[in-house]
Wavefront OBJ file of the C-alpha trace (Angstrom):
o trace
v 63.521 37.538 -37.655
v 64.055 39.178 -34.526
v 63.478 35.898 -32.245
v 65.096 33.540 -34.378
v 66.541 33.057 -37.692
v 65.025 30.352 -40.433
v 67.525 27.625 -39.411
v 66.509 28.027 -35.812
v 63.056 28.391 -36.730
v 62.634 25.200 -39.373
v 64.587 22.885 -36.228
v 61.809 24.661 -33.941
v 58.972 23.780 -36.242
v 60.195 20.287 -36.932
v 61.279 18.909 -33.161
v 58.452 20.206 -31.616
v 55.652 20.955 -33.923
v 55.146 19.211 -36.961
v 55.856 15.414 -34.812
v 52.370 16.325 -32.898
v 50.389 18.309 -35.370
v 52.204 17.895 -38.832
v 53.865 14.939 -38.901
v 54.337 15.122 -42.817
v 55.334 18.993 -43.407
v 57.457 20.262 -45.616
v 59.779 23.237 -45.558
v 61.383 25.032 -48.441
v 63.829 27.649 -47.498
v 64.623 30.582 -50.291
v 67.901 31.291 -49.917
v 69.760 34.240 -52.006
v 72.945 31.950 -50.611
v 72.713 29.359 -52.635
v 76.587 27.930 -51.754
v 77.587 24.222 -50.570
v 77.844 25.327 -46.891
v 74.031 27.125 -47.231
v 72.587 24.535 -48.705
v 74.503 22.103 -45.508
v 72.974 24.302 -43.429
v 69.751 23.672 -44.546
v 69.208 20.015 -44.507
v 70.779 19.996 -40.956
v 68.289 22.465 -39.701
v 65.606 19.855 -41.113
v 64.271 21.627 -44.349
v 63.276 19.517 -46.752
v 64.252 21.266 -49.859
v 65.279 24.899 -50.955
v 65.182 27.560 -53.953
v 67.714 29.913 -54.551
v 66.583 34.071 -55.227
v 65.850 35.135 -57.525
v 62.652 32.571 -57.804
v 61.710 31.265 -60.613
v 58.327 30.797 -60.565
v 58.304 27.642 -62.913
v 60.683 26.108 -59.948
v 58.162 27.399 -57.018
v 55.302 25.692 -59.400
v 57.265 22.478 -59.531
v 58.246 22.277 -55.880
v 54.536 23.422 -54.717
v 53.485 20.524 -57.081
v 55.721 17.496 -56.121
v 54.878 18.174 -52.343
v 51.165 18.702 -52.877
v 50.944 15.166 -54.710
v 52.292 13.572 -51.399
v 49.273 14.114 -49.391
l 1 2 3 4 5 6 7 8 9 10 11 12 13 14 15 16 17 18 19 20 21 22 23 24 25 26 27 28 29 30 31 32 33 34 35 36 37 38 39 40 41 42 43 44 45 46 47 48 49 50 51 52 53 54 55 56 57 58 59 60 61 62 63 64 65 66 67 68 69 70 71
């Protein structure tokens, strides 16, 4: 992204948009780097879960589905 990358972006979304409009939002980040540091980097940019590329779309079902449930 030109602005912003997704880590950026997902500690954007979460400190100052989903506490006042979304408080329960989710986001999934799809990561071709799917290594122990990557996957750090995630969480502490305040994603809730990720998938690693190539998607499986079985896996996308699954996550789509256990978030879904929670509303």
């Amino acid at each position: 992204m030109p602005v912003m990358d997704g880590y950026e972006a997902s500690q954007h979304i979460k400190q100052k948009i989903s506490q006042k409009l979304f408080p329960a939002m989710t986001i999934c980040a799809a990561t071709a780097y799917a290594f122990n540091e990557n996957i750090k980097k995630v969480y502490e940019a305040g994603m809730d879960e990720y998938l690693s590329k190539p998607l499986d779309v079985d896996k996308v079902r699954a996550m789509v589905d256990k978030y879904v449930k929670l509303i």
